[in-house]
PAZAPA-4460 file (N, C-alpha, C; in steps of 0.05 Angstrom, whole numbers, plus 32768, in hexadecimal, padded with zeros to 4 digits):
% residues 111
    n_x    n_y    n_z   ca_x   ca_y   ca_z    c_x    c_y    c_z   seq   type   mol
   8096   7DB6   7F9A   80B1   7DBB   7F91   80B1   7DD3   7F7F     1      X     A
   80C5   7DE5   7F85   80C4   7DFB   7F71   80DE   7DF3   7F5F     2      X     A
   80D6   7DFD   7F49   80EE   7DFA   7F38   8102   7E0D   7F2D     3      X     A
   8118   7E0C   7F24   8127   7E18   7F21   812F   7E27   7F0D     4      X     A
   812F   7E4A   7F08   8135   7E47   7EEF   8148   7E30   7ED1     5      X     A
   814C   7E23   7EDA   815E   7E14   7ECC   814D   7E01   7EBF     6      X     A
   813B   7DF1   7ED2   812A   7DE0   7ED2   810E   7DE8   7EBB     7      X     A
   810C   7E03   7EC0   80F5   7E14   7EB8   80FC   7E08   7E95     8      X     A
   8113   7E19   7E97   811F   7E20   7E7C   8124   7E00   7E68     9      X     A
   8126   7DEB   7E78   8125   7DD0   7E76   8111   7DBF   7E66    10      X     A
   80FF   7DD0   7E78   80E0   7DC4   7E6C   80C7   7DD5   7E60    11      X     A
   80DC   7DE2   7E52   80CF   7DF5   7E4A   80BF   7DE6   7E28    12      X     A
   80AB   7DD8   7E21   80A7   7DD8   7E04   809B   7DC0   7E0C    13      X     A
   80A2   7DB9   7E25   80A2   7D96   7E2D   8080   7D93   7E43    14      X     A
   8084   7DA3   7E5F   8070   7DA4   7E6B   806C   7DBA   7E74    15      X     A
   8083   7DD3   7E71   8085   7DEE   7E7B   807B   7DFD   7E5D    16      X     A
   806D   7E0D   7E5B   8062   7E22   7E40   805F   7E42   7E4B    17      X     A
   8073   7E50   7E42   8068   7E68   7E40   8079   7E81   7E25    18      X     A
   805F   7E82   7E20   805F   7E95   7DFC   8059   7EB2   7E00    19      X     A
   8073   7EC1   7DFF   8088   7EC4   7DF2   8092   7EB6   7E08    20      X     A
   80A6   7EAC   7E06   80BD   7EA5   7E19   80D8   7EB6   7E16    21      X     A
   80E1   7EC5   7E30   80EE   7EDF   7E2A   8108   7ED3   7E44    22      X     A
   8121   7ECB   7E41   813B   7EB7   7E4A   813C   7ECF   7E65    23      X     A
   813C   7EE9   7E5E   8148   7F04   7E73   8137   7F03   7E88    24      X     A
   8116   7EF4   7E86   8105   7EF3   7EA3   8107   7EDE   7EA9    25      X     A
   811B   7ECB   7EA9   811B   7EB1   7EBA   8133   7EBB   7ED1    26      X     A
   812A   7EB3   7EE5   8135   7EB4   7EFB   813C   7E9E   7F09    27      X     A
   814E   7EA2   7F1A   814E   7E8A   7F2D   813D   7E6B   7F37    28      X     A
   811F   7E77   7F3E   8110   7E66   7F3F   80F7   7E6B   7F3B    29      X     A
   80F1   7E82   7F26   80DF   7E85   7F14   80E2   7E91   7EFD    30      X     A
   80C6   7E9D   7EF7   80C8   7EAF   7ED6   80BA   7EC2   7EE2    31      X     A
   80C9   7ED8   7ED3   80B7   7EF7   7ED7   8097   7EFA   7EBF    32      X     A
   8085   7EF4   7ECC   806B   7F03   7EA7   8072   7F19   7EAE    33      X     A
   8060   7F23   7E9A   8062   7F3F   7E9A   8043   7F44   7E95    34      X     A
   8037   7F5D   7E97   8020   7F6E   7E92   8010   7F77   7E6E    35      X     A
   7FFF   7F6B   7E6B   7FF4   7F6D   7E50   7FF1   7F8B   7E4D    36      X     A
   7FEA   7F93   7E34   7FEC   7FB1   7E32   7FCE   7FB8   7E30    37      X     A
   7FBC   7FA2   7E3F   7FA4   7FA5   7E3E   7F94   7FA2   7E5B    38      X     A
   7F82   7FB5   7E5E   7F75   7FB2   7E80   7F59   7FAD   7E76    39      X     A
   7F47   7F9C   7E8E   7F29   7F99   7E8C   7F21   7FA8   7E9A    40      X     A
   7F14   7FC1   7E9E   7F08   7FD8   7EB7   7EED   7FD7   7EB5    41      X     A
   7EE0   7FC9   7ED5   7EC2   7FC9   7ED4   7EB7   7FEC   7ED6    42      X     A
   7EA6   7FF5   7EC6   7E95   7FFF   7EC3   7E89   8013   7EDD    43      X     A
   7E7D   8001   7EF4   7E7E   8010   7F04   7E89   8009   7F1D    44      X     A
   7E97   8019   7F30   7EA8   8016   7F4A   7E97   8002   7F5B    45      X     A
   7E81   7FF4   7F60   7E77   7FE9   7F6C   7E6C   7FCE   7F5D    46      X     A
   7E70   7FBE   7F65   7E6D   7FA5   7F5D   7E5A   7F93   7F5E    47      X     A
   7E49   7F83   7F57   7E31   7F75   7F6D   7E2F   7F58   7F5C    48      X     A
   7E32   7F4B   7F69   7E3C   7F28   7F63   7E1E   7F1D   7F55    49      X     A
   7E07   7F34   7F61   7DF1   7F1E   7F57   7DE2   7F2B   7F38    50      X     A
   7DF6   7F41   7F26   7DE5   7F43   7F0A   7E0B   7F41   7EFB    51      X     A
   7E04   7F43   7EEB   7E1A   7F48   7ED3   7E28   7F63   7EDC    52      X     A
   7E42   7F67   7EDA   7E4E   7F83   7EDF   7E59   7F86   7ECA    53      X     A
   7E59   7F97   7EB3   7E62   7FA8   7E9C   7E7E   7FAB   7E9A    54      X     A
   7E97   7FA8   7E8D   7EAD   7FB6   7E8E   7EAE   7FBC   7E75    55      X     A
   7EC7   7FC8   7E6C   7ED5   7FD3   7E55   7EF2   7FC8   7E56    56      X     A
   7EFC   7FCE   7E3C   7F11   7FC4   7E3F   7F2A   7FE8   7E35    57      X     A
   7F48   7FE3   7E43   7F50   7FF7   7E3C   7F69   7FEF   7E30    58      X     A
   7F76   7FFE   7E27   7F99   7FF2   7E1D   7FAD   8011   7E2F    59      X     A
   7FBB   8007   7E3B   7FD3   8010   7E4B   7FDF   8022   7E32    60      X     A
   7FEC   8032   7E32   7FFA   804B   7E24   8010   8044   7E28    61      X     A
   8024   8049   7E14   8044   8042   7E19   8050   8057   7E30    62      X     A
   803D   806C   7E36   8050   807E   7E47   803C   8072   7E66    63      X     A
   8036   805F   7E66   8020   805E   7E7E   8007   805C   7E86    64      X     A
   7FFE   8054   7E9C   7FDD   805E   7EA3   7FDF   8059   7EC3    65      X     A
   7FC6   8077   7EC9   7FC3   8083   7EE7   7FB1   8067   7EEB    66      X     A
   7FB6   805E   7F00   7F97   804F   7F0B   7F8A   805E   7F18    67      X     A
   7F6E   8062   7F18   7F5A   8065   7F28   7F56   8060   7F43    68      X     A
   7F57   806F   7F55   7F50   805B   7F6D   7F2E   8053   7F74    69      X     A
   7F29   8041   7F7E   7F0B   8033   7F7E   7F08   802A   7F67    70      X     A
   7F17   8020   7F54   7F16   8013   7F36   7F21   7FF8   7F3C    71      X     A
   7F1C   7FDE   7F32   7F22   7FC9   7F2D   7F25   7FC7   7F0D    72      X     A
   7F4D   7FC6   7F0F   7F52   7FBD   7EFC   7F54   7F9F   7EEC    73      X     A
   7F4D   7F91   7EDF   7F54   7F6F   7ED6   7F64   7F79   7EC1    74      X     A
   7F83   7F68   7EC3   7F97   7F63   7EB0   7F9E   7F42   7EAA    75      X     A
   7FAF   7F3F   7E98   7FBD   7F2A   7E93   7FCD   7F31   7E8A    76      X     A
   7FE1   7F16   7E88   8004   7F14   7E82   8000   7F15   7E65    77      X     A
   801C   7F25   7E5A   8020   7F1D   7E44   8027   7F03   7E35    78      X     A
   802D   7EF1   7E3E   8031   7EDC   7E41   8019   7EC3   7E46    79      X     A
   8019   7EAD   7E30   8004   7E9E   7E36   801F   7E87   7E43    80      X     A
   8014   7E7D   7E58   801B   7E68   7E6F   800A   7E4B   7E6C    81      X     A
   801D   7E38   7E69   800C   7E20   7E67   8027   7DFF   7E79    82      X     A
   8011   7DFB   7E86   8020   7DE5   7E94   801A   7DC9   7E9B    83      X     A
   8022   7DB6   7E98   8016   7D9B   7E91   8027   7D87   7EA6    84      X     A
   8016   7D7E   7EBF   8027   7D6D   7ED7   8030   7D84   7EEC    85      X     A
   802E   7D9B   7EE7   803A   7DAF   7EFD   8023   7DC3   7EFF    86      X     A
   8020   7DD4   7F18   800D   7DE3   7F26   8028   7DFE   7F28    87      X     A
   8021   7E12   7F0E   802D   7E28   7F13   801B   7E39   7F2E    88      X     A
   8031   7E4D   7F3B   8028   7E62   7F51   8033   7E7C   7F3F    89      X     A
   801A   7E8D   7F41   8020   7EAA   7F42   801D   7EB8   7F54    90      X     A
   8037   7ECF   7F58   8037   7EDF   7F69   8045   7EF6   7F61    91      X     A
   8036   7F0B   7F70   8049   7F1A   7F66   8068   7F2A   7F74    92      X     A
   806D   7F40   7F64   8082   7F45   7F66   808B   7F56   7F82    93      X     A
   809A   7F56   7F91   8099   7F63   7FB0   809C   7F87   7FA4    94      X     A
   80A5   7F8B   7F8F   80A9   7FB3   7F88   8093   7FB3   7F79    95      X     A
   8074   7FAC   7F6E   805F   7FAD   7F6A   804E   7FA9   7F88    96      X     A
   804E   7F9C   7F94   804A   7F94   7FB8   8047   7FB2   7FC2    97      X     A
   8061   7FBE   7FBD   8062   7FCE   7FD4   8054   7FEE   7FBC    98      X     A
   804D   7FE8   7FB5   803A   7FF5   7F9B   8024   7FFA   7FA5    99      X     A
   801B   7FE4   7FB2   8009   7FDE   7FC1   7FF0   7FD6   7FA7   100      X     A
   8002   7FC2   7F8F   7FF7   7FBF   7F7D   7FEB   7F98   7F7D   101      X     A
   7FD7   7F94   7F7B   7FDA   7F71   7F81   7FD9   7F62   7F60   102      X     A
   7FE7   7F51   7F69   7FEC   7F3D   7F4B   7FCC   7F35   7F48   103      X     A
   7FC3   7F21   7F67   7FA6   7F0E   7F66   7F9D   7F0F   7F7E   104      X     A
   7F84   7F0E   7F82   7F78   7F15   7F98   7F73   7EF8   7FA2   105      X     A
   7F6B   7EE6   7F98   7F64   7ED0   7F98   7F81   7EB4   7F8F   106      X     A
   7F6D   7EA1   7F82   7F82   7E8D   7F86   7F9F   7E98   7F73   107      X     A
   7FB0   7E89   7F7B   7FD5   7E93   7F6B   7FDF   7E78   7F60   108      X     A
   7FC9   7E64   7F65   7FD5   7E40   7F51   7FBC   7E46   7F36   109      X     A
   7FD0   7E3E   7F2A   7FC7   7E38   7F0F   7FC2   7E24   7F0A   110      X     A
   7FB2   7E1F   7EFA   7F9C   7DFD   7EF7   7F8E   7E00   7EE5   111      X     A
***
């Protein structure tokens, strides 16, 4: 069952949590997050699952930042999300989509 903005806004304090909570990104039948002003960038363009891979961390500029191509960026929401009896989905936004930008590569339920 998805719920409704209305619903969201309902149970919000109760089994729905998210800090800041901002009224102008509730929508219909979700919430908009938004983008931390902070990125994780591994170190080097190639990856290998079987030693430790190095990143850094960077902070986004109020006027912007170029991505790299062959760079894997890791972000998070500004927003901490917490839910108790319900299995939130993230996805993202279809004008980031066609960005050809991905929210998650992997799973989109939260647990």
């Amino acid at each position: 069952m998805i719920l409704s903005g209305k619903e969201i806004e309902r149970r919000l304090g109760k089994n729905i949590f998210i800090d800041p909570f901002d009224p102008r990104k509730l929508n219909p039948n979700s919430y908009n997050l938004s983008l931390a002003n902070e990125l994780l960038v591994y170190d080097e363009p190639k990856l290998d699952m079987k030693k430790k891979n190095t990143a850094h961390r960077i902070v986004i500029p109020d006027d912007g930042l170029w991505l790299e191509p062959q760079r894997l960026y890791l972000g998070r929401t500004a927003e901490y999300t917490r839910t108790e009896g319900l299995v939130p989905m993230l996805e993202g936004r279809s004008s980031v989509g066609r960005l050809g930008l991905f929210i998650h590569v992997t799973a989109g339920f939260g647990d």
